[in-house]
ROGU-815905 format. One line per 4 residues: number of its first residue (from 0); for each residue x, y, z of C-alpha. Coordinates in steps of 0.05 Angstrom, whole numbers, plus 32768, in hexadecimal, padded with zeros to 4 digits. Each point is the difference from the previous one (the first is absolute). Layout:
<marmars>
NUM	X Y Z  ...
</marmars>
This chain:
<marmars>
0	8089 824D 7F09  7FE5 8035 7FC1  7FE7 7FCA 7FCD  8031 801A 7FD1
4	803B 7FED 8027  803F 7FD3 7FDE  7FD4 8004 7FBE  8026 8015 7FCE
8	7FD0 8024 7FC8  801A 7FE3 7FC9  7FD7 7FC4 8011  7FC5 7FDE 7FEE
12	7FE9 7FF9 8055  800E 8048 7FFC  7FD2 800E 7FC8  7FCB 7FD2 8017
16	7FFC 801A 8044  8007 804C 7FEB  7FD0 8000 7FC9  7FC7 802E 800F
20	7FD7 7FE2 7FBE  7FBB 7FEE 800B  8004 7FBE 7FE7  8039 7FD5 7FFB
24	801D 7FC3 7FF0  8042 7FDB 801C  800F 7FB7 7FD1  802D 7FDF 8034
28	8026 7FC0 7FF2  8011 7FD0 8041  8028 8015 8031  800B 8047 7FE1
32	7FEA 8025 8035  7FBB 8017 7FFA  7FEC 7FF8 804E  803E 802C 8008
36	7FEC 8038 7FD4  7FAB 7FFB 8016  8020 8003 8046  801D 8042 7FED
40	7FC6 8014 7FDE  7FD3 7FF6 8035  8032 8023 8030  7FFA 803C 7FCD
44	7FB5 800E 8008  8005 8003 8051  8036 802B 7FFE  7FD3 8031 7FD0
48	7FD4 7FF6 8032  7FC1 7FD6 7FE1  7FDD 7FE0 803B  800F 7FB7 8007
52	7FBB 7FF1 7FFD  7FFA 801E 7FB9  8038 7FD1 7FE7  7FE7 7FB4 7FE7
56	8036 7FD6 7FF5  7FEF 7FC2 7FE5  802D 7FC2 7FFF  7FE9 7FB5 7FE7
60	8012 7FE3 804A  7FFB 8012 8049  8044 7FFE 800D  8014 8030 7FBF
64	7FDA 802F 8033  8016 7FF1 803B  8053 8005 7FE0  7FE0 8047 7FE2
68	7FF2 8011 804E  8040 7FE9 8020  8030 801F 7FCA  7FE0 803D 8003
72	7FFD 7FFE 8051  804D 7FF2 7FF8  8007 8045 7FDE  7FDA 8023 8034
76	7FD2 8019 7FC7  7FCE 802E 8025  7FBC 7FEA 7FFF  8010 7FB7 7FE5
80	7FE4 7FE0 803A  7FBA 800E 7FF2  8013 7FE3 7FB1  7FD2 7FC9 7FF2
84	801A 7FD3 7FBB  7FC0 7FD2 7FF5  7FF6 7FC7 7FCB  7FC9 8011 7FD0
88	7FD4 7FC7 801A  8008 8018 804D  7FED 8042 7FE7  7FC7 7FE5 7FE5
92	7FE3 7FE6 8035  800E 803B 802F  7FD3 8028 7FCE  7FC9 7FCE 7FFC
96	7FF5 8003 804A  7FF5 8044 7FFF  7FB7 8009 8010  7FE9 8027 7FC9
100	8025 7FCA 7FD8  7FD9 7FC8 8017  7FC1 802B 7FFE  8012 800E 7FAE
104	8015 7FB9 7FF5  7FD4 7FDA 801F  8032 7FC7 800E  802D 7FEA 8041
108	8049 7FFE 7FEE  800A 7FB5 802A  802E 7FDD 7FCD  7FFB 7FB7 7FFF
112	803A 7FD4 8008  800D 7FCE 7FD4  7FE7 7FC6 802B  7FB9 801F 8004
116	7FF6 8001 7FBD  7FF0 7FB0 8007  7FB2 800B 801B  7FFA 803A 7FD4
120	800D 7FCD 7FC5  7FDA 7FD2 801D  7FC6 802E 8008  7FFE 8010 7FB3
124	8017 7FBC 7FE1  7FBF 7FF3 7FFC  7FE3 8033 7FD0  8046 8008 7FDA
128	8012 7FC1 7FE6  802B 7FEA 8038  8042 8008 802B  8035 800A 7FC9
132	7FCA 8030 7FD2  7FF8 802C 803F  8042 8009 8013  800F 8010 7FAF
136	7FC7 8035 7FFB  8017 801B 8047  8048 8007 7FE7  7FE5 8024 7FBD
140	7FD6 8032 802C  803E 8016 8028  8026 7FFB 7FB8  7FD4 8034 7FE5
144	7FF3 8030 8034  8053 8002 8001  800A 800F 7FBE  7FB9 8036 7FFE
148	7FE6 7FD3 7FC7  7FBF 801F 8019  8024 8047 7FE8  8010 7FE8 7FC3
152	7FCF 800D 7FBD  7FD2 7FC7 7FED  8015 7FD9 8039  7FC7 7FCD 8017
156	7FFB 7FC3 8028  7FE6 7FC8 7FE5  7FB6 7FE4 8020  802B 7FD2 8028
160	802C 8031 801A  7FCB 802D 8015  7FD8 7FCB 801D  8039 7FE8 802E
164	800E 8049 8018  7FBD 8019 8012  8003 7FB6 8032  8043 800C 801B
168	7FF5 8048 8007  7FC5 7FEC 802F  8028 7FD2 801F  802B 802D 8013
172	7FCE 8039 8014  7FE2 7FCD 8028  803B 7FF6 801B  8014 8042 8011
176	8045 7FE7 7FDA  802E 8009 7FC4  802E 7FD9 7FD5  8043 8020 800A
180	800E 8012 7FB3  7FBF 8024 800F  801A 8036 802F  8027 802C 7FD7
184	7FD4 7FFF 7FC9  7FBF 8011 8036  802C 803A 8012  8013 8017 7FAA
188	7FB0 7FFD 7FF7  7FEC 8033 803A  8041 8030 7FEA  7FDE 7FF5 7FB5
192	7FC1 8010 8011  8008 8039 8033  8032 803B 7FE3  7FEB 802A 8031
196	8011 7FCE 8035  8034 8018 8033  802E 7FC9 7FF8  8015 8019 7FBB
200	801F 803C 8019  8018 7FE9 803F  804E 7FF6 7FF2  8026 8034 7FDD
204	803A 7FD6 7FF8  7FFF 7FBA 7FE9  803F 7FCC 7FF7  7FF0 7FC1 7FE8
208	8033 7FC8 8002  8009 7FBE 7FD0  7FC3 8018 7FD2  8010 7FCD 7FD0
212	7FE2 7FCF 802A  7FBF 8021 800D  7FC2 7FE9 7FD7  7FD8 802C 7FDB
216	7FCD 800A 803D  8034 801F 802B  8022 802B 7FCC  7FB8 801B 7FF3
220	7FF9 8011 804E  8044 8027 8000  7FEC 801E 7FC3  7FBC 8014 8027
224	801F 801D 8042  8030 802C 7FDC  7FD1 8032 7FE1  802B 8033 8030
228	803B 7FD3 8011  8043 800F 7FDA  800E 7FAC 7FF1  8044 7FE4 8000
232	8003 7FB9 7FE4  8034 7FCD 7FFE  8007 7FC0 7FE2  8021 7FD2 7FC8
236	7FD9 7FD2 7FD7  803B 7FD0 7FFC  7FEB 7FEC 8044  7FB9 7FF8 7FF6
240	7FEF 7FB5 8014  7FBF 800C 801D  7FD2 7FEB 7FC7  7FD5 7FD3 8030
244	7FE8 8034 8023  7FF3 8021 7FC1  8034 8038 8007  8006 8031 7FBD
248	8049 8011 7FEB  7FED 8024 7FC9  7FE1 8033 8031  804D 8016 8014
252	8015 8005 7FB3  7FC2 801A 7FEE  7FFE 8034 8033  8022 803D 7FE0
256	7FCB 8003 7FCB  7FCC 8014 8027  802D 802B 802E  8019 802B 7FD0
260	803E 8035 8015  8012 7FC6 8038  804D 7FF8 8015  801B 7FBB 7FE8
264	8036 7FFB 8033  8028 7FBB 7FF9  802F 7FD3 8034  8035 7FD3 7FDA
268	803D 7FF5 802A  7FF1 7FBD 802F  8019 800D 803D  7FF1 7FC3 8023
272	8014 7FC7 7FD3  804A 7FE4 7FED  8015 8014 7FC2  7FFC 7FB1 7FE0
276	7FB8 7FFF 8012  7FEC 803B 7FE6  801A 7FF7 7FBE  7FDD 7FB9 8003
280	7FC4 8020 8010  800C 8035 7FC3  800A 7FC3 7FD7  7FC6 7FD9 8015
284	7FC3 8034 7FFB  8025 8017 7FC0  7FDA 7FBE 7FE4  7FC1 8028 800C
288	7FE1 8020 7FBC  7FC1 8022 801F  8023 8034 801E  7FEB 804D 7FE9
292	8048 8016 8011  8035 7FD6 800E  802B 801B 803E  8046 7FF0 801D
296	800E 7FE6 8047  8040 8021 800E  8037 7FD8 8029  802C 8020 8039
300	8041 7FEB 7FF9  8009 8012 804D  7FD1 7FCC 8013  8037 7FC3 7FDE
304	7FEC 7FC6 7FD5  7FE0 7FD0 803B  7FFA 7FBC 8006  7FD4 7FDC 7FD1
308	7FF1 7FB3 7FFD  7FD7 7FD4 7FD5  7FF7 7FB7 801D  7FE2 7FC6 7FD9
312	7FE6 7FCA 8033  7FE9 7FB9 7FE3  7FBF 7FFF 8026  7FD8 802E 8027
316	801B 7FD5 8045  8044 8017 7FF5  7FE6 8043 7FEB  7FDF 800A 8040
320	8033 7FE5 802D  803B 8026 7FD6  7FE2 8041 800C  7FED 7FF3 8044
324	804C 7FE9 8004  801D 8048 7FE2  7FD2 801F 802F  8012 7FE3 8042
328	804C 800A 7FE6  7FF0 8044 7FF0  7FE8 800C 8047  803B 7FD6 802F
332	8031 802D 7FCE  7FDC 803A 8024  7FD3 801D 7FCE  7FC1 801B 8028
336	7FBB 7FCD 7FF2  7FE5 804B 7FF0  8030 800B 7FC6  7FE3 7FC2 7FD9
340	7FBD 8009 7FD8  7FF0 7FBC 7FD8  7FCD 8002 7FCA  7FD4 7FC0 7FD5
344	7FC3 8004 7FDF  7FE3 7FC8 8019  7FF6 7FDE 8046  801B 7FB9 7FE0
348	8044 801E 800D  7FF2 8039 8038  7FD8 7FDB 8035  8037 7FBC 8004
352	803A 803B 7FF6  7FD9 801D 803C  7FFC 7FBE 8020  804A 7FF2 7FF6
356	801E 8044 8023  7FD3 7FF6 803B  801C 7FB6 800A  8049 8026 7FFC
360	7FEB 802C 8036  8000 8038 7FCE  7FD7 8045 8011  7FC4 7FF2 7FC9
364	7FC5 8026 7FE9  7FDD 7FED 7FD2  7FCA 802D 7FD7  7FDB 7FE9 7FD3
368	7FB8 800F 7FFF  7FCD 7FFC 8036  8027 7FD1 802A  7FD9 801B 8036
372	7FBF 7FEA 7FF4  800B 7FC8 7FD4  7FE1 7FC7 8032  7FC5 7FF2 8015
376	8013 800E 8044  8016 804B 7FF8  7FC5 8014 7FD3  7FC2 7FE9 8033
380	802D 8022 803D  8002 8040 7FD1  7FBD 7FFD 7FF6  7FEE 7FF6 8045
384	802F 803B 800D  7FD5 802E 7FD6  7FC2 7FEC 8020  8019 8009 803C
388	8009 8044 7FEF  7FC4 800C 7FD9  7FC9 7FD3 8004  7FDA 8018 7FC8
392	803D 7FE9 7FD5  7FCD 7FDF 7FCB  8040 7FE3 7FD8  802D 7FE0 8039
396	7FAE 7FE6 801A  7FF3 7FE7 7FB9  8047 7FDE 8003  7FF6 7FDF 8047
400	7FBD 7FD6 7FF0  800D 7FEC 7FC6  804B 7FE3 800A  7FED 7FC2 8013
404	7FC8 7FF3 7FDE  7FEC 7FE0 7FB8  8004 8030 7FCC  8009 8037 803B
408	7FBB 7FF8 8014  7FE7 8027 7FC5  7FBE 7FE9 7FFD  7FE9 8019 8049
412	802E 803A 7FF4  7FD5 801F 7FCD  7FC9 7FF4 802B  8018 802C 8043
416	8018 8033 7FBF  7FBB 8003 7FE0  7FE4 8007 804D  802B 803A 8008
420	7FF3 8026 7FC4  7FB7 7FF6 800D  8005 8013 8048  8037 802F 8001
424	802C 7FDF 803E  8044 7FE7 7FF8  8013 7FBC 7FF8  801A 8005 804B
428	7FC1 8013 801C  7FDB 7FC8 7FCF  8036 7FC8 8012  7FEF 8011 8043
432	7FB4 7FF9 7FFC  800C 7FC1 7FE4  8028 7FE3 8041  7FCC 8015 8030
436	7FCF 7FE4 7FDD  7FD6 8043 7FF0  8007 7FF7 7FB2  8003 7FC2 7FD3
440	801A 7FF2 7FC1  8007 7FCA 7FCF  8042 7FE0 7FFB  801F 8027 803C
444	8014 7FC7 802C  8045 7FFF 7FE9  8009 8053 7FFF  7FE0 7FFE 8049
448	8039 7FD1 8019  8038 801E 7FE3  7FE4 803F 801F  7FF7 7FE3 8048
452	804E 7FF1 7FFD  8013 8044 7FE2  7FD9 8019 8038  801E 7FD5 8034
456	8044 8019 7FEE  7FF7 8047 7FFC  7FE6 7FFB 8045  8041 7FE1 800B
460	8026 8043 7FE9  7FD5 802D 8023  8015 7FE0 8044  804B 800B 7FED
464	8021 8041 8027  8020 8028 7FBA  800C 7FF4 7FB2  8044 7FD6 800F
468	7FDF 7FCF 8022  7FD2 8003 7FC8  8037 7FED 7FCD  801E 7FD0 8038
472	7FBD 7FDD 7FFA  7FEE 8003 7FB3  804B 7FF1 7FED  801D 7FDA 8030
476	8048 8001 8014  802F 7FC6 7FDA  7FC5 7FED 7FD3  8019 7FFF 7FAD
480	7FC1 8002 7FE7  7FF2 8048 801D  8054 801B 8008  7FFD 8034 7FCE
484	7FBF 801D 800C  8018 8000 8051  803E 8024 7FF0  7FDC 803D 7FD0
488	7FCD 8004 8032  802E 8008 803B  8025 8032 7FD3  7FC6 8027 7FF3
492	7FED 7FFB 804F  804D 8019 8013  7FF6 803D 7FD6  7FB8 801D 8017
496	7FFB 8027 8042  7FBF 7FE3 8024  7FCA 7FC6 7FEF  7FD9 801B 7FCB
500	7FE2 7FC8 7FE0  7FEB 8024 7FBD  804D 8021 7FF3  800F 7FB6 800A
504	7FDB 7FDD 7FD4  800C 8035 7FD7  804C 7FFF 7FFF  8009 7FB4 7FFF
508	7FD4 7FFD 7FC2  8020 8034 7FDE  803C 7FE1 8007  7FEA 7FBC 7FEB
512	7FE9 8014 7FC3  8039 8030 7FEB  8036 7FD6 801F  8041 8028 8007
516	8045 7FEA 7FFB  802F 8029 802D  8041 8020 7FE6  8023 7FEE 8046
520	8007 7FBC 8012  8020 7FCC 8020  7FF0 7FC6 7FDF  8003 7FDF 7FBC
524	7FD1 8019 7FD5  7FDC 7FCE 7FCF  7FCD 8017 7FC8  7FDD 8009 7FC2
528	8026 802D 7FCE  7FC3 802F 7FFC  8007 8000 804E  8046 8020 8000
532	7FED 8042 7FD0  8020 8032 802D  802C 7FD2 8022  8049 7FFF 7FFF
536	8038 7FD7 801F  8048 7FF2 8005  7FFC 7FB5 7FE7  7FC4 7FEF 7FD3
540	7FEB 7FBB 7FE3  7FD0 7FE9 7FD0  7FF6 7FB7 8005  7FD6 7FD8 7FD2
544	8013 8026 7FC1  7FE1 7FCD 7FCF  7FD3 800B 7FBF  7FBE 7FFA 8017
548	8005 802B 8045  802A 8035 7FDF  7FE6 8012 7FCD  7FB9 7FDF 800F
552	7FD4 7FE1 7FC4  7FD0 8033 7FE5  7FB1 7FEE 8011  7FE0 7FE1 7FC6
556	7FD6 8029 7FCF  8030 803B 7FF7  8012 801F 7FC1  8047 7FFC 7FEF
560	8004 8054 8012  7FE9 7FEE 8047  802E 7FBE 8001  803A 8038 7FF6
564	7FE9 8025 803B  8000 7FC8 802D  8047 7FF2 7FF2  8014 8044 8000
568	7FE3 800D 8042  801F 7FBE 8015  803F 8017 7FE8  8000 8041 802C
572	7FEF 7FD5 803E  803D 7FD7 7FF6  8022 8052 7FF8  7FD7 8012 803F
576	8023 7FC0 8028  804C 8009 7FEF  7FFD 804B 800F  7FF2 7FF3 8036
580	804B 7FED 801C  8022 8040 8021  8045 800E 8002  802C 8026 803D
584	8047 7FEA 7FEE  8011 803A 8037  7FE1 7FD0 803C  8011 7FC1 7FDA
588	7FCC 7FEE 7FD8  800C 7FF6 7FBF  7FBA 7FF0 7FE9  7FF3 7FBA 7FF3
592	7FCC 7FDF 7FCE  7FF5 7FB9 7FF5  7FCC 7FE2 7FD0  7FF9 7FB1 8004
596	7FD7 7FCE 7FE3  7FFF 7FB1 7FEC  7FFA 7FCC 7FD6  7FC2 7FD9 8013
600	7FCE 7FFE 8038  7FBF 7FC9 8014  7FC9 800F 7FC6  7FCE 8007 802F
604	8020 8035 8025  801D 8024 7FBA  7FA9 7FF4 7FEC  7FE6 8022 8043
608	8026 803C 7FF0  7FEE 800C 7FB6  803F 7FE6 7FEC  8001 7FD6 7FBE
612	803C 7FD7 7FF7  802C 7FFE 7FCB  7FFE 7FB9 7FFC  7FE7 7FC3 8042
616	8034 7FC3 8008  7FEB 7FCF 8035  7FD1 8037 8023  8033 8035 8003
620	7FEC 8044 7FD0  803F 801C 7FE0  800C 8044 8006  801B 803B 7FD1
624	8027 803D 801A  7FDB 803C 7FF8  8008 8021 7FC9  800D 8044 8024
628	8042 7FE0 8019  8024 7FFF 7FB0  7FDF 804D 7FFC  8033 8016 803C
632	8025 800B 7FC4  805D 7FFC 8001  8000 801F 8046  7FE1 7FC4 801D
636	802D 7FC6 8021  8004 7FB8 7FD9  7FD3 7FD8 802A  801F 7FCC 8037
640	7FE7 7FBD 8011  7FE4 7FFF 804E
</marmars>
């Protein structure tokens, strides 16, 4: 179908997708229809004929791209099947592996998952004033290089600073390894320092999706790879929630001052939500005073009022087992376990919610993060996995002999490194000097054992006839400790086309560390409110609405101004989770939110999760509402008790 067709062009999709501008900007409110009109838009550019190739369209998950693909495949766009939407971070590393790349960077992009940080902390404790002051200074380093303080006049690390990077930056050399908040910036440093490089004239045509939530790092590499690119970028800094990975809203409101003559297109009309919520939402991030232009959220009248509940429980028990309840009602009435998205901020309520829809025999996933390598059992199978692949793997080696051992063995491990350096071999090629007895090295006996069992079992996999029998082995069939890892790695088998053990390891890992959540499913779908950013579904909850999870306390040492960004960005979280309800009165969905919460919960458990209570009686912490629930504003129902 033309791209142009039903759009009436009066409208702002219209105007967004026609615009021939070479910059331009689209401020799109939730559920307004931006994927719509950057569908359109997209659709526009193949029909002019600009080579698919030429066209980057960058969205902030995986599946963003893959819905780009479909939709456009649905209207037999020509050319859309050779469309590739990327996030900026898998971009990232597709560049760095480019040969002359490496050759100009001088670094391997192998990102570290978060379990194999623990030798590397071990490894520098040491020298850096131990485990908690390494993992601070390595959090500041990633902390910097996303925000370009390096950029930034009279910016300079203190002697500490510098200290600690010039020893994790061997580390990592050493390693042939990098942190993952070190990828995109490795890639914004070679587009910086080569303008001649190829790269930054590669796309003439660059879409760039939810660029409130990118940091300052990958702004700066859009920025550098459109030197010939006409940009389109959309966004709305009333859903920016992303300040933990450093993102930079002001780069969105900011933008049309250093892209002067851009359109500044705008979506208003919320097409997904009932109209109740959305005027609860209006109300809510109307409490919001740092915002450079306050902007409606339009309600459809066509999409009804919906059904909106707000439940009071006496303890988090009853919480748990009344939503569970609703749920499992929800589901014999014969609404789909797809249609049901249910949202908490903290495990304390999501994991025994989890816990309680399983034991009902209710279709459960749950997703918060790294479920799949969060034992012991799944992380030393993964590593053996990536050895098994690549035996010069010097971070999954470093993580396998020192597991077991005191202090990760980091005495005799700095003596195979220093051998190494000296030397030149690997620490594969040393470790195995060391068990035939051809080399010797002080306080190696425990590294040479856990070697002669790493080697033992990769021996193991090598006898095994193909990669399935591989992950048959590694993650055994009906065993908890290793189910999720099983189930992504049987997903990532089902989808490749022979054994290649590289795409693999490759694939699995990539989708380990950017875990996606898919739009499709048939099962209950339990999460973190960051988690469901791009989500939407026909019955949403939000349990566990209590001061204290939502909004979260501010970190101590901020100054009052910052203390008002936390809870502002807080605040448009809280936005972020109830627009996320969608109503199709049409097909009998009205579009139903609930937000619940309770009274009182154990202190221990209200302590584990940051929580402090309102007031302890006889080991119980009592709990507040959230504050966000009075800022729904008249709209909003009169709480019930549950």
């Amino acid at each position: 179908m033309p791209w142009s067709d039903g759009l009436n062009p009066a409208t702002p999709a219209f105007r967004i997708a026609a615009s021939t501008n070479q910059r331009v900007r689209v401020v799109a409110g939730p559920g307004t229809g931006k994927s719509f009109a950057m569908k359109r838009r997209v659709a526009r550019l193949l029909e002019d004929g600009v080579a698919p190739g030429a066209i980057l369209p960058v969205t902030f998950t995986r599946v963003a791209a893959e819905d780009l693909h479909r939709e456009l495949v649905g209207m037999e766009v020509p050319g859309c099947d050779d469309l590739e939407g990327v996030t900026v971070h898998s971009l990232a590393l597709r560049m760095l592996m480019r040969n002359h790349v490496l050759g100009a960077t001088g670094r391997v992009p192998r990102p570290l998952n978060e379990f194999e940080l623990e030798p590397l902390i071990c490894d520098l404790k040491d020298t850096h004033g131990g485990k908690k002051e390494v993992k601070k200074l390595r959090m500041a380093y990633e902390a910097a290089w996303a925000r370009l303080q390096h950029q930034q006049p009279g910016y300079a690390p203190s002697p500490a600073d510098a200290a600690f990077q010039a020893d994790l930056l061997a580390w990592l050399r050493f390693h042939e390894a990098m942190l993952i908040g070190e990828v995109i910036p490795q890639l914004h440093q070679y587009l910086h320092s080569n303008p001649a490089a190829a790269e930054r004239s590669e796309f003439a045509h660059i879409l760039v999706d939810e660029y409130q939530d990118l940091n300052r790092a990958e702004q700066g590499v859009i920025e550098l790879l459109s030197d010939a690119a006409e940009v389109c970028i959309v966004g709305d800094d009333d859903q920016s929630i992303y300040s933990f990975k450093h993102a930079h809203p002001d780069g969105i409101r900011e933008w049309l001052n250093i892209n002067a003559g851009a359109d500044d297109l705008g979506l208003d009309d919320c097409r997904r939500c009932p109209t109740r919520v959305v005027e609860m939402a209006s109300s809510l991030i109307g409490h919001n005073v740092l915002r450079p232009v306050p902007r409606p959220l339009n309600p459809m009248p066509a999409n009804g009022a919906g059904d909106v509940r707000i439940i009071q429980y006496r303890n988090i028990t009853q919480e748990v087992a009344g939503v569970a309840a609703l749920v499992a009602q929800m589901i014999a009435d014969g609404v789909p376990a797809g249609d049901i998205l249910v949202l908490t901020q903290s495990k304390a309520f999501g994991m025994p919610l989890y816990g309680a829809l399983v034991a009902n025999e209710v279709p459960t996933k749950s997703y918060y993060a790294e479920t799949e390598l969060s034992h012991d059992d799944a992380q030393r199978a993964f590593a053996l996995l990536k050895l098994f692949v690549n035996r010069q793997d010097r971070v999954a080696l470093r993580w396998l002999v020192g597991v077991n051992g005191n202090n990760w063995h980091a005495a005799g491990y700095r003596r195979v490194r220093e051998h190494c350096e000296n030397t030149g071999t690997s620490p594969w090629d040393t470790m195995t000097q060391l068990e035939r007895g051809a080399l010797a090295l002080p306080y190696t006996n425990g590294i040479v054992a856990s070697f002669r069992e790493i080697v033992q079992a990769l021996e193991a996999l090598e006898a095994l006839p193909d990669l399935a029998s591989v992950v048959d082995q590694l993650f055994p069939d009906g065993q908890d400790t290793t189910r999720d890892i099983r189930a992504l790695a049987l997903a990532v088998l089902a989808e490749m086309e022979n054994d290649d053990r590289e795409a693999f390891i490759r694939d699995l890992s990539a989708a380990i560390s950017q875990p996606e959540i898919p739009t499709e499913i048939e099962d209950v779908r339990i999460m973190s409110l960051h988690k469901s950013k791009g989500l939407s579904a026909p019955v949403t909850i939000i349990a566990g609405c209590v001061q204290g999870l939502l909004p979260r306390p501010p970190a101590n040492g901020l100054t009052p101004a910052e203390r008002d960004q936390h809870l502002e960005e807080q605040r448009r979280l809280f936005y972020v989770g109830i627009t996320r309800v969608k109503a199709a009165p049409q097909d009998g969905k009205p579009g139903t939110l609930i937000l619940t919460y309770c009274q009182e919960m154990p202190v221990g458990d209200a302590l584990s999760v940051g929580i402090t209570p309102a007031q302890r009686r006889y080991g119980s912490a009592m709990l507040h509402a959230s504050q966000f629930i009075r800022e729904l504003g008249p709209a909003a129902p009169n709480p019930i008790a549950g």
